[in-house]
C-alpha positions as CSV (number, residue, x, y, z in Angstrom):
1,X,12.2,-21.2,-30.1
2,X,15.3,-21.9,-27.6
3,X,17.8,-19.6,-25.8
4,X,21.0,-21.6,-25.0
5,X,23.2,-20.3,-22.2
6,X,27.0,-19.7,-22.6
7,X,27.5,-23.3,-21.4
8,X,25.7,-24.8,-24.3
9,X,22.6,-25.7,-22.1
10,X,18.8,-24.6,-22.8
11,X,17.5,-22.6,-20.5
12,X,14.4,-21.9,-22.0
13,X,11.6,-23.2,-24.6
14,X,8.9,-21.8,-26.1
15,X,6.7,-19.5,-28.5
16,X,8.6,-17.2,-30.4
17,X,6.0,-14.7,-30.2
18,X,6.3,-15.1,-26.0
19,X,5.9,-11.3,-25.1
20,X,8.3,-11.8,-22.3
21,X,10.9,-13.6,-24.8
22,X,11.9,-10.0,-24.9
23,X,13.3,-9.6,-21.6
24,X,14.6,-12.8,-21.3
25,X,17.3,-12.4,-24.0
26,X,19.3,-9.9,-22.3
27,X,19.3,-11.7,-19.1
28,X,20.8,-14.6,-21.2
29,X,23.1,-12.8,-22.3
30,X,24.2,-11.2,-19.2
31,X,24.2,-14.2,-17.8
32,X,22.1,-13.2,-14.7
33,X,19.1,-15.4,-16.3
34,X,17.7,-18.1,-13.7
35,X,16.0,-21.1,-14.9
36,X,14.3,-21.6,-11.8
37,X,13.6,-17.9,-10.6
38,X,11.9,-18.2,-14.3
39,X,9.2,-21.0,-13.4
40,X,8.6,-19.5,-10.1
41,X,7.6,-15.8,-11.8
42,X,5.1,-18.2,-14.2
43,X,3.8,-20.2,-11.6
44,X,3.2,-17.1,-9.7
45,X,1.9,-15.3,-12.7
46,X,-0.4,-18.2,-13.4
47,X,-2.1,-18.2,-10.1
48,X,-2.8,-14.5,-10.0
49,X,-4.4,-14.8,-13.2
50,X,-6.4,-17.4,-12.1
51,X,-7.7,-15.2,-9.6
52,X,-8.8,-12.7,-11.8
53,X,-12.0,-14.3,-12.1
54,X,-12.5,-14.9,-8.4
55,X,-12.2,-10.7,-8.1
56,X,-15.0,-10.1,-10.9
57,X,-17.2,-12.2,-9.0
58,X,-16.4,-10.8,-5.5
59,X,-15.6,-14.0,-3.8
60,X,-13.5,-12.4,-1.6
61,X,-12.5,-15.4,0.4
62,X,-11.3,-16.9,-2.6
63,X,-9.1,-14.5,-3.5
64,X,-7.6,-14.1,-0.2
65,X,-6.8,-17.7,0.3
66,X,-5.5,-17.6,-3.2
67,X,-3.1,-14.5,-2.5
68,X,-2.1,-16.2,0.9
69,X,-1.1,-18.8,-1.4
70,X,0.9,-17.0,-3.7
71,X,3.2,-15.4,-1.1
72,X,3.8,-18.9,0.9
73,X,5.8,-19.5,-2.4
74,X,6.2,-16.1,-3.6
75,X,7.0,-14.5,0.3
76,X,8.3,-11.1,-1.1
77,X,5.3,-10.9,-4.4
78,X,4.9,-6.8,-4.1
79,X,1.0,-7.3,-6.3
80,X,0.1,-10.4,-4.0
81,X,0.9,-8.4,-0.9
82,X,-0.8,-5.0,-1.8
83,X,-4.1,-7.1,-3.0
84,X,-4.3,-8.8,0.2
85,X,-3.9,-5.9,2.1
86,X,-6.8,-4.1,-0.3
87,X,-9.0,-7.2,0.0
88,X,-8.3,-6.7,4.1
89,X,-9.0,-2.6,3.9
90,X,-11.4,-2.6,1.5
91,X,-14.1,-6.1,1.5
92,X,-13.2,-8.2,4.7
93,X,-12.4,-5.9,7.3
94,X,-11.4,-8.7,9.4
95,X,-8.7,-6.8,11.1
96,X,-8.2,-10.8,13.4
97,X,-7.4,-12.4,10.5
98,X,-5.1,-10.1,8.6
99,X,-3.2,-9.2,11.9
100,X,-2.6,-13.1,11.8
101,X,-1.6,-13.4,8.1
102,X,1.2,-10.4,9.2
103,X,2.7,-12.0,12.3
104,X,2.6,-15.5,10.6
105,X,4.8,-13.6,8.0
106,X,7.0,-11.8,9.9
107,X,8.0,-14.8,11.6
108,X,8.2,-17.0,8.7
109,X,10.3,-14.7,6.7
110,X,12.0,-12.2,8.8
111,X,15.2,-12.7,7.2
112,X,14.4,-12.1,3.9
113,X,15.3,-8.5,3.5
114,X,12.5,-8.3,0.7
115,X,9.8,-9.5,2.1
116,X,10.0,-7.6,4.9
117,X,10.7,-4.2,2.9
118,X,7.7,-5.1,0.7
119,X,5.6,-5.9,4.0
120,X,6.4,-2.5,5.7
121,X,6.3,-0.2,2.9
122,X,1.9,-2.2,2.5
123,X,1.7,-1.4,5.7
124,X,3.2,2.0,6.5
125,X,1.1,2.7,3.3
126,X,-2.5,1.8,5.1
127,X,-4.7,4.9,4.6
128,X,-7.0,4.3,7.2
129,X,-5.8,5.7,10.5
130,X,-7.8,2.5,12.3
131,X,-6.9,0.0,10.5
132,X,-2.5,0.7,10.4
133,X,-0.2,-1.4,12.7
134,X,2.3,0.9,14.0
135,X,3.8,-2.3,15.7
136,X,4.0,-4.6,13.3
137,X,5.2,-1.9,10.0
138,X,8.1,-1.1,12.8
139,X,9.2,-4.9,13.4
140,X,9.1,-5.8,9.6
141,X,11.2,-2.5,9.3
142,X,14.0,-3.6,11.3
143,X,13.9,-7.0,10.0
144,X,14.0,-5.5,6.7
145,X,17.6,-3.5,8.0
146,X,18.9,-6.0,9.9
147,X,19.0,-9.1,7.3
148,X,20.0,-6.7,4.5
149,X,22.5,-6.1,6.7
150,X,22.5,-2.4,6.7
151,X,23.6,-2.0,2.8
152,X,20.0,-2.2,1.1
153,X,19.1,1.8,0.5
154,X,15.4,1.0,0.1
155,X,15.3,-1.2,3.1
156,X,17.2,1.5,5.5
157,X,14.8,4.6,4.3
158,X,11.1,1.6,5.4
159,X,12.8,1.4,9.0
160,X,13.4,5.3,8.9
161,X,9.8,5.6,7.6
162,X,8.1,3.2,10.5
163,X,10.5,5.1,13.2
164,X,9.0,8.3,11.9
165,X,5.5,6.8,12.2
166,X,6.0,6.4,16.0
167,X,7.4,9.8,16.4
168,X,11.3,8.8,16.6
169,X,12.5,12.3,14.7
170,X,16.4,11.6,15.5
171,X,16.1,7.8,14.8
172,X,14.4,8.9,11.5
173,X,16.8,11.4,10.5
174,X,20.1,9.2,11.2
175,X,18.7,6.3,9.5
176,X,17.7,8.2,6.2
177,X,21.1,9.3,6.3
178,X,22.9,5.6,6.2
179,X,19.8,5.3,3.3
180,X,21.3,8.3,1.0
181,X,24.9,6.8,1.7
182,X,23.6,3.6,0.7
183,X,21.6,4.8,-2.6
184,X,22.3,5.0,-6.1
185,X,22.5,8.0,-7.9
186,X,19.0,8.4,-9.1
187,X,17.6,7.3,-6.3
188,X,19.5,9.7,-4.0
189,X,17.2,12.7,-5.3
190,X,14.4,10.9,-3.5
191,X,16.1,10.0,-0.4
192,X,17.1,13.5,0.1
193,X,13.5,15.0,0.1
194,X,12.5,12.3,2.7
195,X,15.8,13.9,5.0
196,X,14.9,16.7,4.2
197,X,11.1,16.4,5.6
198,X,12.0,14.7,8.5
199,X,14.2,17.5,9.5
200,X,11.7,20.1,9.1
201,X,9.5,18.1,11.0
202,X,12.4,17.8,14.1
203,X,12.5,22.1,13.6
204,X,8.9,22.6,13.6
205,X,8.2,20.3,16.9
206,X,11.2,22.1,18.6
207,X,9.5,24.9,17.5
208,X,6.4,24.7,19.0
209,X,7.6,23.5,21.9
């Protein structure tokens, strides 16, 4: 099977029976469909499937250097970047090592608004109390605002997150405000609980103080 694009080229070839032939078709149509956006999401796809087999037999190693991998081309890959932080949290515990992978990030990407959105939200989202980076979920953060350039709702309401992590209440509360002005409709729901929260926690501290 083929789908031509409006300009008479082929932008893609394969099985008819392609379960993501499905998606593709609208994009075509829409125009917003990217040839090579396309082979990067299967190359990607590929390699994480390859590591599938690496996970069933625990060679964690393996499967870290493979996810490192996949985000060197893939820098902003939400599954490679929550598996690696899981592999970290959960089988290595090398705390060194990951800290390393995250700075190496941060300054290899920091102005891809993505990547670092992606990066704070793994790492505000650490479970274990010893094992977060306060430092480093607050840097990505404002990388994250500042090369979005202030008009990414989901990238505003990470920074307001991290600056709530370290206690910044007003900081917090200002910033999930630019993130409601900034979000669509159905998102703005969500962004409103999260004002709302911080706020009560700003009442309550001034409370008990």
């Amino acid at each position: 099977a083929f789908l031509v694009g409006r300009d008479g080229k082929i932008l893609w070839q394969g099985n008819p029976m392609d379960p993501d032939l499905g998606d593709l078709i609208p994009q075509v149509i829409e125009g917003s469909y990217s040839a090579s956006s396309a082979k990067l999401e299967r190359e990607v796809a590929k390699k994480l499937q390859a590591l599938s087999m690496s996970i069933e037999a625990q060679q964690w190693g393996t499967v870290w250097d493979g996810l490192v991998e996949v985000l060197k081309i893939d820098p902003a890959n939400e599954v490679a970047m929550q598996a690696l932080a899981s592999v970290y949290s959960e089988e290595l515990h090398n705390t060194a090592t990951y800290r390393s992978w995250v700075r190496g990030h941060i300054d290899a990407y920091k102005t891809n608004a993505t990547a670092m959105r992606r990066l704070a939200e793994t790492l505000l989202a650490t479970r274990e109390v010893g094992r977060r980076m306060p430092e480093f979920s607050l840097e990505a953060a404002k990388a994250a605002y500042e090369s979005s350039k202030r008009a990414d709702a989901g990238a505003v309401a990470v920074y307001a997150r991290a600056r709530y992590q370290i206690g910044d209440l007003d900081r917090a509360i200002s910033l999930q405000q630019e993130a409601i002005a900034a979000a669509s409709e159905k998102d703005r729901k969500e962004s409103q609980q999260a004002l709302d929260y911080y706020k009560k926690c700003k009442q309550l501290r001034e409370t008990v103080e």
